[in-house]
N, CA and C atoms of all chains as a GROMACS GRO file, in nm:
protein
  558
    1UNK      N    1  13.003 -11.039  14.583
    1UNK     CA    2  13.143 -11.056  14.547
    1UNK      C    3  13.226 -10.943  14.604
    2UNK      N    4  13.303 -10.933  14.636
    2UNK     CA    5  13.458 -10.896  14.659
    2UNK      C    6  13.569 -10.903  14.619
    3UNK      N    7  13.663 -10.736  14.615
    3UNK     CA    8  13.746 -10.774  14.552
    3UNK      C    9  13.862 -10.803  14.660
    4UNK      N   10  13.982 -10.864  14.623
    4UNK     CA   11  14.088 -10.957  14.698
    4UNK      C   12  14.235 -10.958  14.602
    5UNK      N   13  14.362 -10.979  14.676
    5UNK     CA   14  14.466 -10.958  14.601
    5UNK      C   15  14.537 -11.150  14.663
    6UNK      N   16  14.580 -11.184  14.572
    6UNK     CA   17  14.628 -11.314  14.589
    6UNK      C   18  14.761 -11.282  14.651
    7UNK      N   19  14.787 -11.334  14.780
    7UNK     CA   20  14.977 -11.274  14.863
    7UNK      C   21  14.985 -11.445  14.886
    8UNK      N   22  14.945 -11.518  14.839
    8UNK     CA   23  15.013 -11.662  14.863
    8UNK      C   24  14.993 -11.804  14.779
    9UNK      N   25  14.999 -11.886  14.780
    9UNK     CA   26  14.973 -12.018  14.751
    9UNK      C   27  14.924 -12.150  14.919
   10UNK      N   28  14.866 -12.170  14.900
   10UNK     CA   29  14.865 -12.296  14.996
   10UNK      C   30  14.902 -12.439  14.931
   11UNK      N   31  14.975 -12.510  14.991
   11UNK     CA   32  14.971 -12.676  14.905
   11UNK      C   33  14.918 -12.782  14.993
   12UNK      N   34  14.813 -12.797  14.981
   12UNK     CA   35  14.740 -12.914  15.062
   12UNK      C   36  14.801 -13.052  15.093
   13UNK      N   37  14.856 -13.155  15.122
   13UNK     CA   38  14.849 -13.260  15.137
   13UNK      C   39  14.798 -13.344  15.117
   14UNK      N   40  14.700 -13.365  15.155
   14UNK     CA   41  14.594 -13.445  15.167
   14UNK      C   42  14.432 -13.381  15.156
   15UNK      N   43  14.349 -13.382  15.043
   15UNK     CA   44  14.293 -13.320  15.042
   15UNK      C   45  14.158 -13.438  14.976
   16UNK      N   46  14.026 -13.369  14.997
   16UNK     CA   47  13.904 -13.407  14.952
   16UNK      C   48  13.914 -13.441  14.794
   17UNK      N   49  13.865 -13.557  14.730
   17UNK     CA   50  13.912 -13.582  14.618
   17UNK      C   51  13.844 -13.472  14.540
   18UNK      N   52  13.732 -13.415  14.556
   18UNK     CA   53  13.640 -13.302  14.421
   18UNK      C   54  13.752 -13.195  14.452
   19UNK      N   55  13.823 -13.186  14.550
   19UNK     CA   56  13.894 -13.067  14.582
   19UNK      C   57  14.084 -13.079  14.490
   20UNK      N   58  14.109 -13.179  14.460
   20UNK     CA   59  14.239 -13.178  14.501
   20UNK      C   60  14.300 -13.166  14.351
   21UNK      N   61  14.220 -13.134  14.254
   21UNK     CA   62  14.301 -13.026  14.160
   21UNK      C   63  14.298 -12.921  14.134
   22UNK      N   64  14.220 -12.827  14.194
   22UNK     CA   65  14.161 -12.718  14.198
   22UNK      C   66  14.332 -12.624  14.288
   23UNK      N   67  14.357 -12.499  14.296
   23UNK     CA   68  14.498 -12.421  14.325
   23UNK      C   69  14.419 -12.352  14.472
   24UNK      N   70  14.476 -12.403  14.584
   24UNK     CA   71  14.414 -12.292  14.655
   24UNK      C   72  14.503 -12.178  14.680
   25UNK      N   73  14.453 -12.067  14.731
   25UNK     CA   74  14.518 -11.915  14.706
   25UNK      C   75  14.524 -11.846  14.855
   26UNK      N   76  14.591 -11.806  14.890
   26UNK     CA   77  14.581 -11.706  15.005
   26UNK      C   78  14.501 -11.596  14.971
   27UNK      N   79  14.397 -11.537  15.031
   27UNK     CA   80  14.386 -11.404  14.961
   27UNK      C   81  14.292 -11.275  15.024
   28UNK      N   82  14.416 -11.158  15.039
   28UNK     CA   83  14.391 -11.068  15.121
   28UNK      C   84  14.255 -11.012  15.067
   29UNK      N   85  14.125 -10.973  15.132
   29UNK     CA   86  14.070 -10.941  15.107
   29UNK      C   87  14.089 -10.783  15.115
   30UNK      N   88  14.014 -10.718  15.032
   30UNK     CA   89  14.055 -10.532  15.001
   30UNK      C   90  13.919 -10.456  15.022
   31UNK      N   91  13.977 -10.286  14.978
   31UNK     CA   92  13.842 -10.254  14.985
   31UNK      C   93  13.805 -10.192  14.857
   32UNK      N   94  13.705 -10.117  14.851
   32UNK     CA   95  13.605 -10.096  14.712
   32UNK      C   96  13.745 -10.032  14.626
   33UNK      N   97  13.874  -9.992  14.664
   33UNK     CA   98  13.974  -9.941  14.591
   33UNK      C   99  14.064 -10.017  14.475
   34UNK      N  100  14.061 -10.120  14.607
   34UNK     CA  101  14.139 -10.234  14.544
   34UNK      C  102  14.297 -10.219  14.630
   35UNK      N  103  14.279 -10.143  14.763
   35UNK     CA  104  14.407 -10.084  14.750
   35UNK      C  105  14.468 -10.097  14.924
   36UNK      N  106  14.323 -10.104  14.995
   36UNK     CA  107  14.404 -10.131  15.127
   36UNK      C  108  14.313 -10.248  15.194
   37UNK      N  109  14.381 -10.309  15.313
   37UNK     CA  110  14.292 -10.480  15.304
   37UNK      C  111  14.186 -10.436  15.421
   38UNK      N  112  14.113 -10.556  15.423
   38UNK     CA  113  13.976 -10.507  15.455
   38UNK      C  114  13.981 -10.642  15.546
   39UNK      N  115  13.998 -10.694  15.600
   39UNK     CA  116  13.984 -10.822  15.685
   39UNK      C  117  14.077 -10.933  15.684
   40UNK      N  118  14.063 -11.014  15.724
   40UNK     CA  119  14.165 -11.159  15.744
   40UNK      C  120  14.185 -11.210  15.628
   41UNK      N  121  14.269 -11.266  15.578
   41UNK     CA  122  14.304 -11.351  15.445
   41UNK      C  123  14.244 -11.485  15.489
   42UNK      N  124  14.182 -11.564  15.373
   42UNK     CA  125  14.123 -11.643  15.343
   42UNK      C  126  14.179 -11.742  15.231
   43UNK      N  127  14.140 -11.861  15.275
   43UNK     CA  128  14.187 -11.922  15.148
   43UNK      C  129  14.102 -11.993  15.048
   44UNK      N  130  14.109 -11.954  14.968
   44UNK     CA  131  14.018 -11.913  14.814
   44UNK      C  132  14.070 -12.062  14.751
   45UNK      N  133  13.959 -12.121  14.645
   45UNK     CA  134  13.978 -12.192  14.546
   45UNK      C  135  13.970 -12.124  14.432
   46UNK      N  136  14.045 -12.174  14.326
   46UNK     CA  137  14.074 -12.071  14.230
   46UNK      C  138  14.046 -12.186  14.117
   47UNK      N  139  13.901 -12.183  14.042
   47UNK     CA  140  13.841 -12.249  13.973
   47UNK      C  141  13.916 -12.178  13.794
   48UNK      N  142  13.884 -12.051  13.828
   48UNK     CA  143  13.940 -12.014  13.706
   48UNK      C  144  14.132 -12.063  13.640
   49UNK      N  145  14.233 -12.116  13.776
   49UNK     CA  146  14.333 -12.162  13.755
   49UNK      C  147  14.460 -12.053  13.669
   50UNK      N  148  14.406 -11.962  13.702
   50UNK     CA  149  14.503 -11.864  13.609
   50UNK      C  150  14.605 -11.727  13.718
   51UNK      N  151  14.520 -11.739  13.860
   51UNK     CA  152  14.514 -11.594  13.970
   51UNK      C  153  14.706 -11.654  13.989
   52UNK      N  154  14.783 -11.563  14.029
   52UNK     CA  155  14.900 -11.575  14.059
   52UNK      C  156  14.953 -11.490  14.151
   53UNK      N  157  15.013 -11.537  14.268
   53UNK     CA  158  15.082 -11.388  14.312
   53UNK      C  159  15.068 -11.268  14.265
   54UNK      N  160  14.983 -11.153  14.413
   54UNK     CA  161  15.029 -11.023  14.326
   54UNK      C  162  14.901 -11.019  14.268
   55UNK      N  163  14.813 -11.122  14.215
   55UNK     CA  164  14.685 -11.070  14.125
   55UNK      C  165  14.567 -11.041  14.173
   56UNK      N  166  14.503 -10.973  14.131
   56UNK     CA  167  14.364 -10.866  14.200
   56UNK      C  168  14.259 -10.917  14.126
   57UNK      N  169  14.166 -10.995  14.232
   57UNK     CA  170  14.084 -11.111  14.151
   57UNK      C  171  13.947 -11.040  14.235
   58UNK      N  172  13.843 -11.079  14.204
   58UNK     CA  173  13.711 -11.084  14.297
   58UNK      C  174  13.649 -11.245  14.319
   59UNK      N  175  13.605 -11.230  14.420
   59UNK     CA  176  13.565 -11.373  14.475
   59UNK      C  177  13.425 -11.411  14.548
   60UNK      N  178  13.395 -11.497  14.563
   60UNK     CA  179  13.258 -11.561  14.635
   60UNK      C  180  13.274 -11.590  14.714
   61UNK      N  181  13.172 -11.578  14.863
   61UNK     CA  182  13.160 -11.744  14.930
   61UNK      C  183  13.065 -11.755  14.988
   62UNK      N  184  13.030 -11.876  15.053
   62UNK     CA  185  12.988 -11.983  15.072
   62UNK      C  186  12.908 -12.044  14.981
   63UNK      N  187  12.755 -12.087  14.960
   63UNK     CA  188  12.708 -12.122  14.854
   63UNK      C  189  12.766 -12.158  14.707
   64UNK      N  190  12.760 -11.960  14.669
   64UNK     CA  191  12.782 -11.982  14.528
   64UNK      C  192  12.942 -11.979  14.519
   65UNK      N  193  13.034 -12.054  14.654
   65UNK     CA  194  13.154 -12.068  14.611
   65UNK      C  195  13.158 -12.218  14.526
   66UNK      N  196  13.126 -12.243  14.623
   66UNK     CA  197  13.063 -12.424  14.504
   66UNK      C  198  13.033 -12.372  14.400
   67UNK      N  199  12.891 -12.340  14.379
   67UNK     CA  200  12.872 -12.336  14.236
   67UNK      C  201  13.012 -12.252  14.117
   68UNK      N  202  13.134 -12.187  14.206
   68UNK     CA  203  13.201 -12.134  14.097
   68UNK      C  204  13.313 -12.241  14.003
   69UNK      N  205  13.287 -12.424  14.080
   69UNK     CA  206  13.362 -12.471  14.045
   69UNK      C  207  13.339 -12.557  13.943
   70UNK      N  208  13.380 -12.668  13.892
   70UNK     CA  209  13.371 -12.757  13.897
   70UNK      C  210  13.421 -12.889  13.860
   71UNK      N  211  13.360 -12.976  13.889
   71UNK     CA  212  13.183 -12.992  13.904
   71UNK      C  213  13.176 -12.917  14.060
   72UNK      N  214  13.043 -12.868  14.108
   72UNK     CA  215  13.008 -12.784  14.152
   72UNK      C  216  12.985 -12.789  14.309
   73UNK      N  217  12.979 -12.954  14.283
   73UNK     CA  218  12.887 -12.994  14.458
   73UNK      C  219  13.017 -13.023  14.535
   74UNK      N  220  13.067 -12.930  14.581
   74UNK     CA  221  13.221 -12.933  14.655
   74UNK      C  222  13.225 -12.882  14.776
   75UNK      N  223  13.260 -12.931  14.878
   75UNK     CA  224  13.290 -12.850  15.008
   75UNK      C  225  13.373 -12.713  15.004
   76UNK      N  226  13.361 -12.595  14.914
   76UNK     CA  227  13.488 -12.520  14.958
   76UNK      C  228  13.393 -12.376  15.017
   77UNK      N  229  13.454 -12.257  15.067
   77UNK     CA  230  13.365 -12.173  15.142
   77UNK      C  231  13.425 -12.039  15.038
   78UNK      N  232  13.503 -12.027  14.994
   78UNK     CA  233  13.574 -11.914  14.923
   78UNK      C  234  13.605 -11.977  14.810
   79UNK      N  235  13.569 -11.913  14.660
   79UNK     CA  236  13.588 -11.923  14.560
   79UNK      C  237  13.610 -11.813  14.431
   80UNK      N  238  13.745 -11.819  14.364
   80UNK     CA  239  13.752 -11.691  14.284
   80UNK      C  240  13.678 -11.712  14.121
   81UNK      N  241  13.624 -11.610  14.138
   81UNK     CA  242  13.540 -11.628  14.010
   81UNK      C  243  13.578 -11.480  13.899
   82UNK      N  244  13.699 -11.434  13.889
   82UNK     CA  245  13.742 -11.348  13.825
   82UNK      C  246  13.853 -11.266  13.848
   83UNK      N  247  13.930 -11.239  13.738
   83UNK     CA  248  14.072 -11.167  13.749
   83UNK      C  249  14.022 -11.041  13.707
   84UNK      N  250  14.097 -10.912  13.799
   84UNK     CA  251  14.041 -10.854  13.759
   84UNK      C  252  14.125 -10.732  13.676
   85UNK      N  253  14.102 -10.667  13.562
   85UNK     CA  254  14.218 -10.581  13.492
   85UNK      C  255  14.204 -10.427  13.537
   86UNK      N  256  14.056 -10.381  13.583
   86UNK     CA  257  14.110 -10.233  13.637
   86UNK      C  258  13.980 -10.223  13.754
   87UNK      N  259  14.026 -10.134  13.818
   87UNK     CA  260  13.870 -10.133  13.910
   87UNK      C  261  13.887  -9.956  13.907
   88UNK      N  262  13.769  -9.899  13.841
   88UNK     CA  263  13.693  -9.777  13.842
   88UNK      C  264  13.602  -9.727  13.954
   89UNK      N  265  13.642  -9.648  13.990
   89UNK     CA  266  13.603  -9.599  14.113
   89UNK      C  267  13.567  -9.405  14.060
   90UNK      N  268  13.446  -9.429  14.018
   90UNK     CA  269  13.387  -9.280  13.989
   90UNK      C  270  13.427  -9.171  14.062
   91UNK      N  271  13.476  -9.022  14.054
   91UNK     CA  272  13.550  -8.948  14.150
   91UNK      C  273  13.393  -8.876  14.266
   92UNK      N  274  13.446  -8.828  14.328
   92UNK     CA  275  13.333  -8.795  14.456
   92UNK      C  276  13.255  -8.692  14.353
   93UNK      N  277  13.353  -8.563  14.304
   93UNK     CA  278  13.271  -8.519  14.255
   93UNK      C  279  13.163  -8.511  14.152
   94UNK      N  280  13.189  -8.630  14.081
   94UNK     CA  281  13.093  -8.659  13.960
   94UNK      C  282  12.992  -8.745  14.069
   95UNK      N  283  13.026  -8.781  14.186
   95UNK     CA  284  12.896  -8.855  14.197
   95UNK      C  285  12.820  -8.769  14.317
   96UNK      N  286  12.845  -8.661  14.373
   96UNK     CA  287  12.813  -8.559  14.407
   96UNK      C  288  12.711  -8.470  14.316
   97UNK      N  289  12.710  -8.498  14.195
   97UNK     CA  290  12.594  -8.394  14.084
   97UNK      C  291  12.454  -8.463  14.101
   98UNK      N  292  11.638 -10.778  14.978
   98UNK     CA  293  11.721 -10.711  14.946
   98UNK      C  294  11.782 -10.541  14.992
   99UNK      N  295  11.866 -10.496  14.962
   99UNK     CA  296  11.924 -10.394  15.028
   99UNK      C  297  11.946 -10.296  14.976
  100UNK      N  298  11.959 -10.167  15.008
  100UNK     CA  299  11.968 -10.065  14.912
  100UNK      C  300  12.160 -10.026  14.919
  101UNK      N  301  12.170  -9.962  14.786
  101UNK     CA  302  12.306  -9.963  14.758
  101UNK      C  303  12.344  -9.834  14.650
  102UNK      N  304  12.457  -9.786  14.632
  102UNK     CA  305  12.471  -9.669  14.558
  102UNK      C  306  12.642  -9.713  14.443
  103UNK      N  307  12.617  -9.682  14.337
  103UNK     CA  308  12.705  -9.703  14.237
  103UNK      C  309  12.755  -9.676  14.233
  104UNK      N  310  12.931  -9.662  14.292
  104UNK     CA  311  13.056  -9.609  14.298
  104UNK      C  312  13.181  -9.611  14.199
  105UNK      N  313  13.119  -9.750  14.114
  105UNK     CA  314  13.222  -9.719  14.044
  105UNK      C  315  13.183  -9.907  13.952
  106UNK      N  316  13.323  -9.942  13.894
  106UNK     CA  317  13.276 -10.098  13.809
  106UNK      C  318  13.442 -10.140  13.831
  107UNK      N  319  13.394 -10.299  13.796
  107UNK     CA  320  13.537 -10.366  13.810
  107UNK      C  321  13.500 -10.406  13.634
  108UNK      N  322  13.634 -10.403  13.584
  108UNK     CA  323  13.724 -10.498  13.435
  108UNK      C  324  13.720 -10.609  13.453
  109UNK      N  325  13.707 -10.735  13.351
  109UNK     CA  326  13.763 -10.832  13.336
  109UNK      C  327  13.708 -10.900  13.278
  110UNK      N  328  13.840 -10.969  13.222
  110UNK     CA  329  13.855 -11.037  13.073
  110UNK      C  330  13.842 -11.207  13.150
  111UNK      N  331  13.881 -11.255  13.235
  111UNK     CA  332  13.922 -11.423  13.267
  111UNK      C  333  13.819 -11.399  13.382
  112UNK      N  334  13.713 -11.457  13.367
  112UNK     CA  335  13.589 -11.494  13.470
  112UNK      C  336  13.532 -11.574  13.465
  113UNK      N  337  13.455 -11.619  13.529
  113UNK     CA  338  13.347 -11.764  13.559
  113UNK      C  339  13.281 -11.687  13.374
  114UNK      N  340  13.218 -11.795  13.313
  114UNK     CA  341  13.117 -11.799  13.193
  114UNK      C  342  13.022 -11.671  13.141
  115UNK      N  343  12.947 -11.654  13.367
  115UNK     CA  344  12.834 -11.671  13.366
  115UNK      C  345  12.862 -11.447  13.399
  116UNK      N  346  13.004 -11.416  13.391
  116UNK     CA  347  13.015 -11.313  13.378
  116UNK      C  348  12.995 -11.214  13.236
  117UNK      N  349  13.062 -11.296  13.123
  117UNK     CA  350  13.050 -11.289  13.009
  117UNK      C  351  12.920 -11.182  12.923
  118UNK      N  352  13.009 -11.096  12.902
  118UNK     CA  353  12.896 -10.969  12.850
  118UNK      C  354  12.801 -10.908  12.885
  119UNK      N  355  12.828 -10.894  13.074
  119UNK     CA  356  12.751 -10.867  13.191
  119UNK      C  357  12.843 -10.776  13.271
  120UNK      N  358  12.802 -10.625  13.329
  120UNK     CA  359  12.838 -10.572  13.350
  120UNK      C  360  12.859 -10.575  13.537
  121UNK      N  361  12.999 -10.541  13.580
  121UNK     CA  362  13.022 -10.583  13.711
  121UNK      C  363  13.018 -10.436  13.813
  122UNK      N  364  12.911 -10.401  13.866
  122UNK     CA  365  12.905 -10.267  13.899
  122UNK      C  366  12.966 -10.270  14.067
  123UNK      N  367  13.031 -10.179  14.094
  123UNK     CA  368  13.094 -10.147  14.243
  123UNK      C  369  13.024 -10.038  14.328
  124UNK      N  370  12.948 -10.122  14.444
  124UNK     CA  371  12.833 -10.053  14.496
  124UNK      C  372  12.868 -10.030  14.675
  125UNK      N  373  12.814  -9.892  14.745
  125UNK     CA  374  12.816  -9.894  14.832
  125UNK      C  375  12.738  -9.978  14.920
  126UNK      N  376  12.706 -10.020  14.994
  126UNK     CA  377  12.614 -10.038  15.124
  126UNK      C  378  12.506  -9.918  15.162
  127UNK      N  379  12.367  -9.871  15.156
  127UNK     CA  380  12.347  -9.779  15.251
  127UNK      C  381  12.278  -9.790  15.341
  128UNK      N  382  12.230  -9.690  15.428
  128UNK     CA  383  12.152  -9.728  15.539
  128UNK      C  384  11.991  -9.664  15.474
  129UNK      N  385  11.908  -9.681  15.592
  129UNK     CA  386  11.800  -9.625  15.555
  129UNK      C  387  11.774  -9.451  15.479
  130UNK      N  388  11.900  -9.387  15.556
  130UNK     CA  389  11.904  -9.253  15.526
  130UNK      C  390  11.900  -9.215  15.381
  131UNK      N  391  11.992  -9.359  15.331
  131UNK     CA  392  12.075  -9.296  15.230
  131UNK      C  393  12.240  -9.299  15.223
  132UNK      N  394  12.283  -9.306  15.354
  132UNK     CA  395  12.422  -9.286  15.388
  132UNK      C  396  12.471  -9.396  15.373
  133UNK      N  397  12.585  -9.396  15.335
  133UNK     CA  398  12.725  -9.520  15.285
  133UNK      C  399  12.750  -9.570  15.460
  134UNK      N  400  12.699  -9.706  15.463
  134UNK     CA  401  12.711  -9.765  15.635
  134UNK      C  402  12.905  -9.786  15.632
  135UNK      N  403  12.948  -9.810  15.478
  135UNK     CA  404  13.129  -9.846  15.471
  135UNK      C  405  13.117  -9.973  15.420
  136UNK      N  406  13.030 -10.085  15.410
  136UNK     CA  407  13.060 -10.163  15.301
  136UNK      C  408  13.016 -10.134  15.185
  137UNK      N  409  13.082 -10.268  15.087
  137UNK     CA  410  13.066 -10.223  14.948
  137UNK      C  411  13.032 -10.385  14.872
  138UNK      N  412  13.007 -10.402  14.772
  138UNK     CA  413  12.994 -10.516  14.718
  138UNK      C  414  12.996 -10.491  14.569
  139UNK      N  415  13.026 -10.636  14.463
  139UNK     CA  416  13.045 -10.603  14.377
  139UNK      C  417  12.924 -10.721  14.296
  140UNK      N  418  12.794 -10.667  14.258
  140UNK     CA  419  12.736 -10.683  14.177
  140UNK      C  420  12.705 -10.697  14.057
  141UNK      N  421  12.654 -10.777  13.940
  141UNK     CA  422  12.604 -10.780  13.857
  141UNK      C  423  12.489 -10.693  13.832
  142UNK      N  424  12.489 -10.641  13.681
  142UNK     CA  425  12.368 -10.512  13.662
  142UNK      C  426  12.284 -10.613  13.608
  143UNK      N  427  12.190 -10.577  13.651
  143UNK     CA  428  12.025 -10.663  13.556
  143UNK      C  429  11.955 -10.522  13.507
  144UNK      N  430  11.974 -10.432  13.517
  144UNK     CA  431  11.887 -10.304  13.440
  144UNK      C  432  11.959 -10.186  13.408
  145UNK      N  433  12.069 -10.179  13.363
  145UNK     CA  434  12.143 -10.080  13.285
  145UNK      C  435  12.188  -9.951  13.417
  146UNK      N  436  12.193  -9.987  13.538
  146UNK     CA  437  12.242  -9.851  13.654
  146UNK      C  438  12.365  -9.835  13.604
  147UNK      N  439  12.395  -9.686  13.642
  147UNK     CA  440  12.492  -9.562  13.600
  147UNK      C  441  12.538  -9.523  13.708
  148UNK      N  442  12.640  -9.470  13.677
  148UNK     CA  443  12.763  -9.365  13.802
  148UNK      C  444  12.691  -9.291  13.885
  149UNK      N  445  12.665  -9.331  14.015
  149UNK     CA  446  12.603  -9.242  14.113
  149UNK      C  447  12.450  -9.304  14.176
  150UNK      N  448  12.395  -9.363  14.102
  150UNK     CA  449  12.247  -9.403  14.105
  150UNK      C  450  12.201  -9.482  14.236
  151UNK      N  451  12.139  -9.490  14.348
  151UNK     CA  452  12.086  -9.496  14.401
  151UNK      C  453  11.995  -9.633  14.336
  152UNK      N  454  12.028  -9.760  14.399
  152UNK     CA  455  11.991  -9.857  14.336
  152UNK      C  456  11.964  -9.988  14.480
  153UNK      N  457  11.873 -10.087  14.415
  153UNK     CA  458  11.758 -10.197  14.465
  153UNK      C  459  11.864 -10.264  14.481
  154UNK      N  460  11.969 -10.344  14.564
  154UNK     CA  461  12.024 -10.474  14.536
  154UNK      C  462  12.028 -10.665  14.523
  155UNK      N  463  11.970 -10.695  14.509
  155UNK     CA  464  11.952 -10.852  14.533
  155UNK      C  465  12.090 -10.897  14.551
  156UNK      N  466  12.059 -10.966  14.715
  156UNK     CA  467  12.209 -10.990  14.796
  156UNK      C  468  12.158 -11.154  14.835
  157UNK      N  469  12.087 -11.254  14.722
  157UNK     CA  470  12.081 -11.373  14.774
  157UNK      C  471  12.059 -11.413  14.644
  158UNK      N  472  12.126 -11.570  14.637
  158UNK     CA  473  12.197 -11.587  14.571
  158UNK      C  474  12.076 -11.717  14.461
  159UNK      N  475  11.955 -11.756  14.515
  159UNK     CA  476  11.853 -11.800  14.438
  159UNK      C  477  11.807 -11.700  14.338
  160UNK      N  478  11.758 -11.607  14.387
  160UNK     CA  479  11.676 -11.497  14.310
  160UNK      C  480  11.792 -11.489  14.207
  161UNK      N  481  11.886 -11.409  14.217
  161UNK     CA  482  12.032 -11.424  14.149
  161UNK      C  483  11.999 -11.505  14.009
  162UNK      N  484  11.997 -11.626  14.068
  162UNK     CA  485  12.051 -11.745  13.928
  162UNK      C  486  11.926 -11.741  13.897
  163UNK      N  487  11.787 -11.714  13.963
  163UNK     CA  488  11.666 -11.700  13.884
  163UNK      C  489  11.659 -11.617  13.718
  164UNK      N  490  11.723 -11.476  13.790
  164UNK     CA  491  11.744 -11.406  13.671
  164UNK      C  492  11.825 -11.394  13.576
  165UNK      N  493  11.921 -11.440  13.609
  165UNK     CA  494  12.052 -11.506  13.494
  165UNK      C  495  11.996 -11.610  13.427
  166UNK      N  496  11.859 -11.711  13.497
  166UNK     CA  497  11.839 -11.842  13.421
  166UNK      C  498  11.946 -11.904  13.422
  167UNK      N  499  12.035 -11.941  13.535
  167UNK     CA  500  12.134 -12.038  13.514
  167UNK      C  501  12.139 -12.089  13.684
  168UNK      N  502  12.109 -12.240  13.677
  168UNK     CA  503  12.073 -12.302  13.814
  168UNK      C  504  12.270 -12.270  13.858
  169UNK      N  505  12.326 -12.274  13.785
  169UNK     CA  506  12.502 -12.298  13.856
  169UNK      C  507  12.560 -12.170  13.858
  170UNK      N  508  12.540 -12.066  13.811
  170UNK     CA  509  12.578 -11.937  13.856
  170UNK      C  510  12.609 -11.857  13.983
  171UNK      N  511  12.751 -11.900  13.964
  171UNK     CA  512  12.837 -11.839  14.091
  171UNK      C  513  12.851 -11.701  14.152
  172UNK      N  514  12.670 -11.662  14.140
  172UNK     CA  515  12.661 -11.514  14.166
  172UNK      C  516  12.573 -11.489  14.290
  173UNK      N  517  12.575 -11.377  14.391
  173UNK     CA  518  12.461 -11.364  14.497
  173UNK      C  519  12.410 -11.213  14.453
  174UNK      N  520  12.495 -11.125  14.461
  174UNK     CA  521  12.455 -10.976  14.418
  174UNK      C  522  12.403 -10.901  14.298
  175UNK      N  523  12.303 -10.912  14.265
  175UNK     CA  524  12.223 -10.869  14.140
  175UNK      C  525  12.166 -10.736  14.163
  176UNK      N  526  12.212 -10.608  14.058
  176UNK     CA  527  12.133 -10.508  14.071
  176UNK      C  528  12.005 -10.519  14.006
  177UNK      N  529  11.890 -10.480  14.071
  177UNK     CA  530  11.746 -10.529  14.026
  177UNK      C  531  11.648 -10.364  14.010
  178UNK      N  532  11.707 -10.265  14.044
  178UNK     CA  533  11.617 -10.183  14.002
  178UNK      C  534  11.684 -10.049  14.040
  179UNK      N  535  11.706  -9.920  14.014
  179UNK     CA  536  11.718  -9.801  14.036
  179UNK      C  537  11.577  -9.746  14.112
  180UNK      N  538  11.642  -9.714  14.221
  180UNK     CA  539  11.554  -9.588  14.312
  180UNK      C  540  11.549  -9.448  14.294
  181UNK      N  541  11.417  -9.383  14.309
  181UNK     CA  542  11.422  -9.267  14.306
  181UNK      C  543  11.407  -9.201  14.406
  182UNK      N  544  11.367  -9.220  14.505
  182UNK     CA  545  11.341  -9.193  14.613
  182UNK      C  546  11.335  -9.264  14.721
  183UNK      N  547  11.347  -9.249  14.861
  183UNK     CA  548  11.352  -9.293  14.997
  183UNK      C  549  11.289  -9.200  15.075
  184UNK      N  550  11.154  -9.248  15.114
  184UNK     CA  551  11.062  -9.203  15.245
  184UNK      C  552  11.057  -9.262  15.323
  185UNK      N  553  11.077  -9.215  15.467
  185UNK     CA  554  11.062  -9.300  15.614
  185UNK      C  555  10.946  -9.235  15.673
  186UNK      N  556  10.834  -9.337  15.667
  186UNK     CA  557  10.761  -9.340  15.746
  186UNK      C  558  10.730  -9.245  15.897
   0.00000   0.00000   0.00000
């Protein structure tokens, strides 16, 4: 898993029926900070239905992006499986002892 | 599986089920040395690892739901054991 900040919405059209109530998300992927981005934005299914603009979620993919949905047996490759409220990052020097 | 070092943990309250009263630990990448290669991943603990620890990772996603016991568990990264040491041959 990875963590990721949601900077969009996508609205599908026309979409796969297991797929087409599910919210898909733009979403910048970050790094262990939470704070600067780490690769290409992706677009995430958001099983949990709650991620909004602006929100700092962690996510899956491939495999167990399916399994984060459901029902489960779904074509999607990116899936968010948690919002997230703080990310702790131990300081160097405590992990330096 | 891969070796990895404990940097820190992520919060949260709104997650898949299968997160639920399971701790989400924030781990480096390392190399054989020991040294942080610059990735990171965010794992599930299966044996109680702590701030700093030098730890076993399970980075596939069968073994995973083996040990959760849950065939639908939307997880790949499982911490599976604390290291004490690294010898190269």
């Amino acid at each position: 898993m990875l963590l990721g900040r949601v900077i969009g919405t996508v609205v599908p059209n026309t979409l796969v029926e297991e797929l087409s109530a599910t919210p898909m998300l733009w979403v910048q992927p970050l790094d262990k900070q939470g704070e600067k981005e780490a690769g290409e934005p992706v677009v995430c299914a958001d099983p949990t239905r709650m991620a909004g603009r602006g929100q700092l979620i962690y996510w899956v993919q491939s495999r167990e992006a399916a399994l984060a949905m459901e029902p489960w047996f779904v074509p999607v490759d990116d899936a968010i499986v948690g919002l997230v409220d703080e990310v702790r990052n131990y300081p160097d020097t405590e992990l330096a002892r | 599986m891969i070796l990895g070092r404990v940097t820190g943990s992520v919060v949260s309250t709104i997650h898949h089920p299968v997160v639920e009263g399971r701790k989400l630990l924030l781990a480096d990448r390392l190399d054989q040395d020991g040294k942080p290669t610059g990735g990171y991943l965010i794992a599930l603990d299966a044996v109680g690892a702590g701030m700093g620890e030098t730890v076993l990772i399970l980075d596939e996603g069968n073994g995973a739901r083996q040990i959760l016991e849950d065939d639908e568990a939307p997880v790949r990264s499982m911490v599976v054991g604390i290291v004490d040491d690294i010898e190269l041959g």
